[in-house]
N, C-alpha and C positions, 0 to 999 in steps of 0.2 A: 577130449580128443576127437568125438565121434563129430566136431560143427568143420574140423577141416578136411575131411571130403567131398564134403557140401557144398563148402566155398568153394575148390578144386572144381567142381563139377558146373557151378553156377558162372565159375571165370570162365571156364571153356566154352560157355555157351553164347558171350561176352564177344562180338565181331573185335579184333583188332583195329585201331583206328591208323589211317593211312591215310599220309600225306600227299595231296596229290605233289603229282609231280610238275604238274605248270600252273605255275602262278605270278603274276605281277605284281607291285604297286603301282600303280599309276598317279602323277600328278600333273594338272594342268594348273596353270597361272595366266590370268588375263588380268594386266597392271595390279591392283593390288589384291584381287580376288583369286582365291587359290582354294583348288578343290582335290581331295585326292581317296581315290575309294582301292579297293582290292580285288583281283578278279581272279579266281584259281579259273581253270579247265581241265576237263577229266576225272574228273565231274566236274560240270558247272556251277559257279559259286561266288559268291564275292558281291560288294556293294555293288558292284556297277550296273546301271540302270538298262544297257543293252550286250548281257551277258554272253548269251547264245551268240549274237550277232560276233559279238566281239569273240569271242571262241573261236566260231568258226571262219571267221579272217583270219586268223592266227595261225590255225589251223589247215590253210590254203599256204601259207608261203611258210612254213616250221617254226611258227617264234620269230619270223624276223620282221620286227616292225617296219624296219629300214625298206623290204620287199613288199609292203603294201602298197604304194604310190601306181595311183590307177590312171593319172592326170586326163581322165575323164569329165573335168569342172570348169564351166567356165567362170572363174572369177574375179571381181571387181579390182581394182585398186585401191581400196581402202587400207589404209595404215591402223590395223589396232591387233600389237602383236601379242601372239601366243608363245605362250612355251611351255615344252611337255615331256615330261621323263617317265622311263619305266623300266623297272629294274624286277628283276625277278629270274624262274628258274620255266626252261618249254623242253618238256620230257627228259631232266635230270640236267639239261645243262643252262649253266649260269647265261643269260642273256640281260643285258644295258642299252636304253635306247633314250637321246637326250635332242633335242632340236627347238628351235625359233620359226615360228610362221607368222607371215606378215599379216595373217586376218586367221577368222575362222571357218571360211570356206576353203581357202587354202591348203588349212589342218585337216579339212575331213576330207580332201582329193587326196592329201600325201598317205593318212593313216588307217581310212575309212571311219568304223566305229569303236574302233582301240577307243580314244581318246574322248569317244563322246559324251561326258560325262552329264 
């Protein structure tokens, strides 16, 4: 009996693990190539290759991907469409975000580096 206040005391000392509370998945699809990585925030985390960035866009308008569109871009007419979902949770609450862009300069005026995978 004397190894379980050991362990008592060894678990206490043990941070609890916590989930953040904003995270996505993210996938984009360009014809038949499809890529899709995972981004927490609060603490920063996740495959995606511009994390911080993408946080802190997020971060600017509460989770709403929708509220990103800076239409600061000028760009072409090129036809080769995107599409990009994100599904996940921004400080406890469920947020879904799903669209079509006709290029991908398009995609990164409407969502900034959400999507920049």
């Amino acid at each position: 009996m004397p190894a379980l206040p050991l362990i008592a005391a060894l678990a206490a000392m043990i941070p609890p693990f916590v989930s953040p509370e904003s995270s996505y998945v993210l996938s984009v699809q360009r014809g038949e190539a499809f890529q899709i990585a995972p981004l927490t925030c609060e603490p920063t985390g996740g495959l995606h290759p511009r994390a911080e960035q993408a946080c802190l866009a997020l971060s600017d308008v509460d989770g709403e991907i929708a509220g990103l569109a800076t239409g600061e871009a000028l760009c072409t007419l090129e036809y080769a469409p995107i599409r990009v979902k994100a599904s996940g949770r921004w400080r406890g609450e469920t947020r879904e975000f799903e669209a079509e862009f006709p290029n991908q300069c398009v995609m990164l005026a409407e969502t900034g580096p959400v999507f920049d995978l």
